[in-house]
Biopython code that builds the backbone (N, CA, C, O; Angstrom):
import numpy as np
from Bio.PDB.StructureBuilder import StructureBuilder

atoms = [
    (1, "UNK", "N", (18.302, 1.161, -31.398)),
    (1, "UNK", "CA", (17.975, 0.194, -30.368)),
    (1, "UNK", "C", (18.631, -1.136, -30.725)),
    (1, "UNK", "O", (18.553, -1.565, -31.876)),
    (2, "UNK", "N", (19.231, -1.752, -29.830)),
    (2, "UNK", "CA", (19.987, -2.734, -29.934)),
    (2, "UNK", "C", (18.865, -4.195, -29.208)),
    (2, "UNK", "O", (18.218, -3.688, -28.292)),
    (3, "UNK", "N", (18.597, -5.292, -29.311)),
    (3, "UNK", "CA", (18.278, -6.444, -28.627)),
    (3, "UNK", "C", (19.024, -7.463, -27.877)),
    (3, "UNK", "O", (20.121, -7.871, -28.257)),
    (4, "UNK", "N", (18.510, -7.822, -26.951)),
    (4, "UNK", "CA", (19.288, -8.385, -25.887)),
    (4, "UNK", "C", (18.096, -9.286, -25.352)),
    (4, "UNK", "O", (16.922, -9.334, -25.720)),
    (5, "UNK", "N", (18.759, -9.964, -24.394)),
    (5, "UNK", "CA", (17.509, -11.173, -23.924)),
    (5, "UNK", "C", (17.860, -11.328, -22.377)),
    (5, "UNK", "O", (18.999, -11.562, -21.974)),
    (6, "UNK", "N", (16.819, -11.182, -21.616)),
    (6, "UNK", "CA", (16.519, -11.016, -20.252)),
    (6, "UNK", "C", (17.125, -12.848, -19.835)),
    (6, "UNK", "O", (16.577, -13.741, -20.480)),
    (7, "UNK", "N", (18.073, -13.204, -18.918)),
    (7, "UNK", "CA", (18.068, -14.365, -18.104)),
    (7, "UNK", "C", (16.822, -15.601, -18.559)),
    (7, "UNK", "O", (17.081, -16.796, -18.701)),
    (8, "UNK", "N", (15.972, -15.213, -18.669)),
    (8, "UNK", "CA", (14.886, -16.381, -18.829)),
    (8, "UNK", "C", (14.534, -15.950, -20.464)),
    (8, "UNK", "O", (13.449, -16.147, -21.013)),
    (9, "UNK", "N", (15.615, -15.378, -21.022)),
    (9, "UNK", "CA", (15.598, -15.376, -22.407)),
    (9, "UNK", "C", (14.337, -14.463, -23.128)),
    (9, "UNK", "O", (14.320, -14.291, -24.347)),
    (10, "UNK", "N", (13.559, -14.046, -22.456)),
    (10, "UNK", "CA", (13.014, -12.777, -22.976)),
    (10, "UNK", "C", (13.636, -11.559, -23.620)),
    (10, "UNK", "O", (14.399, -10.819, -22.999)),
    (11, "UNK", "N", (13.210, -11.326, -25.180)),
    (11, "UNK", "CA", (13.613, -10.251, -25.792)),
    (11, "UNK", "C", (13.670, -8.608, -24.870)),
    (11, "UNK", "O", (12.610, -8.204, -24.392)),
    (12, "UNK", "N", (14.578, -8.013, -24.742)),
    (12, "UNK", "CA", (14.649, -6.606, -24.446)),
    (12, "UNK", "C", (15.641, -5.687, -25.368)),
    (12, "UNK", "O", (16.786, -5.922, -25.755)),
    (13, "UNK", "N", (15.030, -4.871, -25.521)),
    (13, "UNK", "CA", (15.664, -3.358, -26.228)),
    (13, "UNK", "C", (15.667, -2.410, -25.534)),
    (13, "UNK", "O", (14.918, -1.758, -24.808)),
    (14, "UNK", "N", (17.123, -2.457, -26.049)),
    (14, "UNK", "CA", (18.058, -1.052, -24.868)),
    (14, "UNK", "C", (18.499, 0.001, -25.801)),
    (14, "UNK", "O", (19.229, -0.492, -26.660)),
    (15, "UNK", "N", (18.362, 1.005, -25.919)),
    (15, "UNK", "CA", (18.961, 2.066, -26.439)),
    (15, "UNK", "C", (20.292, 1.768, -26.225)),
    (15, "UNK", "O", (20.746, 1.561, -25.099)),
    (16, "UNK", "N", (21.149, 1.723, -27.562)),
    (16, "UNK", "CA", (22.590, 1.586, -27.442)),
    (16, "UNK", "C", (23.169, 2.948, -26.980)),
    (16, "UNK", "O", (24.233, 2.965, -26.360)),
    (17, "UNK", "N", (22.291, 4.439, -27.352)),
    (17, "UNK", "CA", (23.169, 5.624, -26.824)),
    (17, "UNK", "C", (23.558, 5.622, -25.672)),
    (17, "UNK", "O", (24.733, 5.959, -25.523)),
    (18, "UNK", "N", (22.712, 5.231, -24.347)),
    (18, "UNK", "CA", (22.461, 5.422, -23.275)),
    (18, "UNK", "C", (23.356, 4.366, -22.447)),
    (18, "UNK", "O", (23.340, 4.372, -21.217)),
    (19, "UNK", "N", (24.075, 3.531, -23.131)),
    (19, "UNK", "CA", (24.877, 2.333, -22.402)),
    (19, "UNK", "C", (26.296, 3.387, -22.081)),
    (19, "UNK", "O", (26.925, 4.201, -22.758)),
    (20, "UNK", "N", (26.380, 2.917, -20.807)),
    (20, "UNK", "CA", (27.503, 3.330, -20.474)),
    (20, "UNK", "C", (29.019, 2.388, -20.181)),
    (20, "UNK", "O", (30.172, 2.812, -20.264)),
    (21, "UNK", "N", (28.654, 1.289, -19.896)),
    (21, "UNK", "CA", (29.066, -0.040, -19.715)),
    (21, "UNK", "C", (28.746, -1.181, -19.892)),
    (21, "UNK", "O", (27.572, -1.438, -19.622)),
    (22, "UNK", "N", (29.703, -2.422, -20.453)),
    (22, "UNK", "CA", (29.197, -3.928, -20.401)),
    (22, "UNK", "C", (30.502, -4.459, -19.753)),
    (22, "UNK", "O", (31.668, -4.205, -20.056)),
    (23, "UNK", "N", (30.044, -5.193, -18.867)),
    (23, "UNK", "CA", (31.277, -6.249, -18.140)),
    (23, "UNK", "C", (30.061, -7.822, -17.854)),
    (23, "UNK", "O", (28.863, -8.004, -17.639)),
    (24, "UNK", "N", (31.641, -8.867, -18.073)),
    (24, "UNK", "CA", (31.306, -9.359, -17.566)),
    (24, "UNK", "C", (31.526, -10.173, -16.506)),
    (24, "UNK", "O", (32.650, -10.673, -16.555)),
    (25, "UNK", "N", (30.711, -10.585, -15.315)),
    (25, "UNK", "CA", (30.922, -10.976, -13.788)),
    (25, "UNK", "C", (30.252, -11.834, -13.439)),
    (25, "UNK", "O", (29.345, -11.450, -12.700)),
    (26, "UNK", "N", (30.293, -13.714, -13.794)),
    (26, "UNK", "CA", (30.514, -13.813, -15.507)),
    (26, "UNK", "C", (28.807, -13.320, -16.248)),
    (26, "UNK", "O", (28.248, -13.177, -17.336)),
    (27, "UNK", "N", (28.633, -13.246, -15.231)),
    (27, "UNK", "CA", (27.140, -12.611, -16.260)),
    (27, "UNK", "C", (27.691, -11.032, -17.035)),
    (27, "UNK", "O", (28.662, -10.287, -16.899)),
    (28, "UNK", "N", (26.567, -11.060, -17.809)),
    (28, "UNK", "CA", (26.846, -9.578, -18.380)),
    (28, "UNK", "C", (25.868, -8.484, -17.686)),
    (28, "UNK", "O", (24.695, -8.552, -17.321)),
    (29, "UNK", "N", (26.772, -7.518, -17.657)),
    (29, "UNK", "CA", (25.922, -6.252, -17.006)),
    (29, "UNK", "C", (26.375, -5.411, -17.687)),
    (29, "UNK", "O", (27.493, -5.191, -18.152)),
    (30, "UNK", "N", (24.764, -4.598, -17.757)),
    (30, "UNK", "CA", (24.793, -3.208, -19.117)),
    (30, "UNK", "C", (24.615, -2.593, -18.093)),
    (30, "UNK", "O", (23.668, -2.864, -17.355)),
    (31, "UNK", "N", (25.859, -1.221, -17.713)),
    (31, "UNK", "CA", (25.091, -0.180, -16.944)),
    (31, "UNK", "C", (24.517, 0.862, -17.746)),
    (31, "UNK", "O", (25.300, 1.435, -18.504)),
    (32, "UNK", "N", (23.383, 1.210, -17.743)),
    (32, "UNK", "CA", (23.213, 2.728, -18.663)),
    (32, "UNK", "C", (23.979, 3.643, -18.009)),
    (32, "UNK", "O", (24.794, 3.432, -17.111)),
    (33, "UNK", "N", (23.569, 4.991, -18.671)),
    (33, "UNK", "CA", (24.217, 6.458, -18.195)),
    (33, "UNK", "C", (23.471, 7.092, -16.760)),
    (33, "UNK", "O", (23.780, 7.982, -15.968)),
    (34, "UNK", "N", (22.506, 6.284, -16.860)),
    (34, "UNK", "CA", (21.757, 7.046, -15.481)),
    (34, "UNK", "C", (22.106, 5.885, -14.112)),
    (34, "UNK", "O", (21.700, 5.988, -12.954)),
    (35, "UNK", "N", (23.006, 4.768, -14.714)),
    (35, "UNK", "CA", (23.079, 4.205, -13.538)),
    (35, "UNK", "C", (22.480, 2.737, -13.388)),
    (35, "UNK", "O", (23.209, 1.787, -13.100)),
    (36, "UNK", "N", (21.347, 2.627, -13.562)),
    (36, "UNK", "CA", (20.480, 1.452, -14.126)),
    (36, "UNK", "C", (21.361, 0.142, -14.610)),
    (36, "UNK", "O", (22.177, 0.133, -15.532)),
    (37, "UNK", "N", (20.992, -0.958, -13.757)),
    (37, "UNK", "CA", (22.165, -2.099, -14.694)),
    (37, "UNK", "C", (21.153, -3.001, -14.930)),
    (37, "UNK", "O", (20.302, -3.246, -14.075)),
    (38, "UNK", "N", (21.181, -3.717, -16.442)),
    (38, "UNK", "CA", (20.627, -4.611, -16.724)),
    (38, "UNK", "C", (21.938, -6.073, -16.741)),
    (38, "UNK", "O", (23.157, -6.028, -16.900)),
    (39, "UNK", "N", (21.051, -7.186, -16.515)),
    (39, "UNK", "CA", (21.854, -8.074, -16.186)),
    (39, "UNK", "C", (21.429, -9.383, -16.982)),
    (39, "UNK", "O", (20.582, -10.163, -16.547)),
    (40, "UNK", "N", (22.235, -9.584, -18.441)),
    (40, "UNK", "CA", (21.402, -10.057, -19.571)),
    (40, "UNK", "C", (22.084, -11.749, -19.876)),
    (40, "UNK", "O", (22.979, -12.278, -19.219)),
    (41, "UNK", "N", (21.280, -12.398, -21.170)),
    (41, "UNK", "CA", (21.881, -13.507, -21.170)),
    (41, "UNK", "C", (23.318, -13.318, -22.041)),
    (41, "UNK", "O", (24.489, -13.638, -21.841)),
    (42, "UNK", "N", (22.815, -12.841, -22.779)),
    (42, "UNK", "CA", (23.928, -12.535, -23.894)),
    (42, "UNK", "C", (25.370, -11.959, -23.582)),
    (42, "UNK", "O", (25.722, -11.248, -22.641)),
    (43, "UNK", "N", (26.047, -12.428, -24.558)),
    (43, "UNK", "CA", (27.948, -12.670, -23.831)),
    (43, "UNK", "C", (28.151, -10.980, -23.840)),
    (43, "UNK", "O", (27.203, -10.225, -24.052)),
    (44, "UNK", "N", (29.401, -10.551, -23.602)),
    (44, "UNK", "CA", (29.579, -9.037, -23.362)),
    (44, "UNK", "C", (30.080, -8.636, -25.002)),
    (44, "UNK", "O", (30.243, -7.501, -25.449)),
    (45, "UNK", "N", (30.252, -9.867, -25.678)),
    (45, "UNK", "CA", (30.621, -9.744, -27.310)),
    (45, "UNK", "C", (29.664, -9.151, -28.077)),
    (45, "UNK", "O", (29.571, -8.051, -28.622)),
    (46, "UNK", "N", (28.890, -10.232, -27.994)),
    (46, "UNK", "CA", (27.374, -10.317, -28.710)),
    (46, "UNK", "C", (26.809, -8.759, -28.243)),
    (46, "UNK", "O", (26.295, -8.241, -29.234)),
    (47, "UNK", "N", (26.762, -8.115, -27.394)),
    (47, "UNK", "CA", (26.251, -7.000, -26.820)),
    (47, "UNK", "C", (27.087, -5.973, -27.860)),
    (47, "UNK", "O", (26.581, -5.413, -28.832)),
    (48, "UNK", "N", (28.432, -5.865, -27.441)),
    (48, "UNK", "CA", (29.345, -4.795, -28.855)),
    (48, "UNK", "C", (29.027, -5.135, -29.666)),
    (48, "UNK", "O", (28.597, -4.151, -30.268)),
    (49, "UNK", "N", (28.833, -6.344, -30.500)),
    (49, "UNK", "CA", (28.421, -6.518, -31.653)),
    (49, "UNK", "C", (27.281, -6.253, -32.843)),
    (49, "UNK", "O", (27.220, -6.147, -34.068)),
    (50, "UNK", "N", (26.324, -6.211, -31.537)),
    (50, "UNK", "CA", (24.600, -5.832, -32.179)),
    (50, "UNK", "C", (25.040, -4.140, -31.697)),
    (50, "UNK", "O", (24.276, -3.291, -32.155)),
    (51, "UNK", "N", (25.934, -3.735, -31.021)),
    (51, "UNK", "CA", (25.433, -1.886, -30.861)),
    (51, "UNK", "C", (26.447, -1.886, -32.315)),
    (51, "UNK", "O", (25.820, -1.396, -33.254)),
    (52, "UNK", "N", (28.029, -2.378, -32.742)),
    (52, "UNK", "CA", (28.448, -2.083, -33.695)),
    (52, "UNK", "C", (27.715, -1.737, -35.356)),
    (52, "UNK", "O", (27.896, -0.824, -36.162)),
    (53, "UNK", "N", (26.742, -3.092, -35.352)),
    (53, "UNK", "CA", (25.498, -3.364, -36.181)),
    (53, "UNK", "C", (24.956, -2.231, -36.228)),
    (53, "UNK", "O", (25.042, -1.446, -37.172)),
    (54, "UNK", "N", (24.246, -2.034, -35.020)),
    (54, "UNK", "CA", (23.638, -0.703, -35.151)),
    (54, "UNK", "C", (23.783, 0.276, -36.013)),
    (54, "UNK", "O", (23.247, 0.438, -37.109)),
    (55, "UNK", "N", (24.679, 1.029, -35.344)),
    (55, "UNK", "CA", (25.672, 1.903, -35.240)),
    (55, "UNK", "C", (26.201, 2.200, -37.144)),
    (55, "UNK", "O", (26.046, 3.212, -37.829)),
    (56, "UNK", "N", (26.619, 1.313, -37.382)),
    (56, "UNK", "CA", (26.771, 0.479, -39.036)),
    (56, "UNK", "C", (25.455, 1.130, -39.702)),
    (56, "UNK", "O", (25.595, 2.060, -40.496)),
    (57, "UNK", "N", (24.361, 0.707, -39.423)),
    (57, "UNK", "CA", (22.473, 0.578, -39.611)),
    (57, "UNK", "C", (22.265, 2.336, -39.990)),
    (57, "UNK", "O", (21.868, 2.689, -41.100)),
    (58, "UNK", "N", (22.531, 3.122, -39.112)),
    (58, "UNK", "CA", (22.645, 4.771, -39.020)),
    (58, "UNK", "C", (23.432, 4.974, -40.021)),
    (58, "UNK", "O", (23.040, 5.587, -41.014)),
    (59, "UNK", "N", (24.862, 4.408, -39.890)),
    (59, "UNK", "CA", (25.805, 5.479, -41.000)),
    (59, "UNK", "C", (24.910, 5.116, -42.688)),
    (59, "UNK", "O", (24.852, 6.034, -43.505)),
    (60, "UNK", "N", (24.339, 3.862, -42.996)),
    (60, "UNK", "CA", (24.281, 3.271, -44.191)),
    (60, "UNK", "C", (22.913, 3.920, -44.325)),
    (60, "UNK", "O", (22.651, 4.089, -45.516)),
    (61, "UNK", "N", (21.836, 4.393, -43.412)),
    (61, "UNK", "CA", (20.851, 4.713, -43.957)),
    (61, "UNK", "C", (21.000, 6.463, -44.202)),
    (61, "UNK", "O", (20.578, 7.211, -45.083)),
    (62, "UNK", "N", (21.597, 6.625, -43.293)),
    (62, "UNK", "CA", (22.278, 8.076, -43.433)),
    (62, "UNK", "C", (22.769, 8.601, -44.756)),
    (62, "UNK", "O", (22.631, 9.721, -45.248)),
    (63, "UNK", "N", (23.426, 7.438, -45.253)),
    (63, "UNK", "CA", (24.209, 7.551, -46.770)),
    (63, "UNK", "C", (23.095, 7.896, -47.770)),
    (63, "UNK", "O", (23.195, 8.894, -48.484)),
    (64, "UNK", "N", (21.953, 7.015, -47.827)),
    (64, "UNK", "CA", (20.790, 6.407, -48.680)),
    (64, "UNK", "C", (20.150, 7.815, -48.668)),
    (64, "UNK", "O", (19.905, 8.343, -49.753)),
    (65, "UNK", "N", (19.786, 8.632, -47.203)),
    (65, "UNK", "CA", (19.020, 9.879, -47.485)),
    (65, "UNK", "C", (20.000, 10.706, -48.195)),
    (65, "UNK", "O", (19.354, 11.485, -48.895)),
    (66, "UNK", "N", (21.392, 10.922, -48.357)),
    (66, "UNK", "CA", (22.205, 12.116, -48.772)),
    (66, "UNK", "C", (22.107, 11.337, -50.325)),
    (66, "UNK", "O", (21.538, 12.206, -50.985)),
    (67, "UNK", "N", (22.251, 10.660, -50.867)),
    (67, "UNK", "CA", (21.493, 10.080, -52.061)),
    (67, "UNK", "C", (20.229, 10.214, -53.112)),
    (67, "UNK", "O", (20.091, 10.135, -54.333)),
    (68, "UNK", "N", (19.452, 10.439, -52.066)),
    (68, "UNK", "CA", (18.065, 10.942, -52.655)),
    (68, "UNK", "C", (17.967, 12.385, -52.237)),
    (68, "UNK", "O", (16.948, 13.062, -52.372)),
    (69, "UNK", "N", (19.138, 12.820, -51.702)),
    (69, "UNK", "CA", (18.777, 14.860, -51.719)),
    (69, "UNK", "C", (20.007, 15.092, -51.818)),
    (69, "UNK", "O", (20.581, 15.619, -50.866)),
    (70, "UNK", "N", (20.878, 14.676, -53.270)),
    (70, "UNK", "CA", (22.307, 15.345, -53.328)),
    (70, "UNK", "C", (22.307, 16.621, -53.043)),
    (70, "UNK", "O", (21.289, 17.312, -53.085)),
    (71, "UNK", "N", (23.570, 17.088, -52.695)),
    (71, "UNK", "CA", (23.503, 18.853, -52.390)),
    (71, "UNK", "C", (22.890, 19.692, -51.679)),
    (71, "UNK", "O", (22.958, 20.917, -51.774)),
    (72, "UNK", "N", (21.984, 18.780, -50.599)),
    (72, "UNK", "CA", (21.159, 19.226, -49.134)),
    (72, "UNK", "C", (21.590, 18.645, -48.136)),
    (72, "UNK", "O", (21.704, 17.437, -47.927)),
    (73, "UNK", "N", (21.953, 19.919, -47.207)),
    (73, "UNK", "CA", (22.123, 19.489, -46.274)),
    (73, "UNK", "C", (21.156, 18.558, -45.626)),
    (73, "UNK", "O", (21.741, 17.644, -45.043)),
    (74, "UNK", "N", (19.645, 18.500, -45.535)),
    (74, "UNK", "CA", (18.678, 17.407, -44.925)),
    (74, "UNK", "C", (17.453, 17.697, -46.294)),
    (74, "UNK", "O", (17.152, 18.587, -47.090)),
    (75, "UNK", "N", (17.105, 16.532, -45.983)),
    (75, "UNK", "CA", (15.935, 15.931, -46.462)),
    (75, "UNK", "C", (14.590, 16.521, -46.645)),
    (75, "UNK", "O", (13.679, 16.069, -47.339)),
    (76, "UNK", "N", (14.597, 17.572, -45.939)),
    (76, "UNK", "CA", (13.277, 18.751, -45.781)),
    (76, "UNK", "C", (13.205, 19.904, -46.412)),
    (76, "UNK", "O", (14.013, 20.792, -46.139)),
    (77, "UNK", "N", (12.181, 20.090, -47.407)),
    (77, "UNK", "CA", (12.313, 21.264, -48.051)),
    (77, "UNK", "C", (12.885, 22.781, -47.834)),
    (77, "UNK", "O", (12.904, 22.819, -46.604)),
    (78, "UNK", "N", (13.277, 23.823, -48.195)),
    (78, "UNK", "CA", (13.311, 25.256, -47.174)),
    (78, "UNK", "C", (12.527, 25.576, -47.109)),
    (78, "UNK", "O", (11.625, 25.492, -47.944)),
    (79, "UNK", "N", (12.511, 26.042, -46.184)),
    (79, "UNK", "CA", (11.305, 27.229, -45.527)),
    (79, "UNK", "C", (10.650, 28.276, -47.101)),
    (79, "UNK", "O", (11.379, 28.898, -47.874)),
    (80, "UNK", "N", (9.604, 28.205, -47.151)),
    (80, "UNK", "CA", (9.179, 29.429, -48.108)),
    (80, "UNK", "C", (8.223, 30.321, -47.080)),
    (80, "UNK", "O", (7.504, 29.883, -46.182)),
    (81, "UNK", "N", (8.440, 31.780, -47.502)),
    (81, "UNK", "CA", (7.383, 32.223, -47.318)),
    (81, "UNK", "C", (6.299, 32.661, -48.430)),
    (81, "UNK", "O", (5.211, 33.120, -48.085)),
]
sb = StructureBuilder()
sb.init_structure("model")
sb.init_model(0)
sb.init_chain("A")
sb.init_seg("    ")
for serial, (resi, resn, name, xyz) in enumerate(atoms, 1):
    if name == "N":
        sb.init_residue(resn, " ", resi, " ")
    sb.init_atom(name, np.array(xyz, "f"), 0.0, 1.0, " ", f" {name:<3s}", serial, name[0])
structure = sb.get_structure()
């Protein structure tokens, strides 16, 4: 989830998966994938920038679990019977 701020500067969180677009006209507009446009304060930069962050946030914690379970594929024990 990425943060963004509504016109009258209210915090909102948008799922960065679900963005399909940012332009700006000169406002910024996030269209999601279903269509939906949010129409935010923040520049169309600042918007790539916090999903890049993100995005960054996943690969590095991603790293941290393959760290604490070298040589597993995931983090969850096997199955016993």
């Amino acid at each position: 989830m990425i943060q963004v701020h509504r016109l009258r500067g209210e915090p909102l969180f948008v799922n960065a998966d679900f963005i399909d677009s940012i332009e700006s006209t000169p406002d910024t507009v996030i269209t999601l994938l279903d269509g939906r446009r949010l129409v935010v304060a923040d520049a169309a930069g600042e918007v790539v920038d916090a999903i890049r962050e993100f995005r960054a946030s996943v690969l590095v914690a991603a790293e941290r679990l393959r760290e604490h379970a070298p040589g597993h594929l995931s983090v969850v024990p096997p199955y016993e019977e």
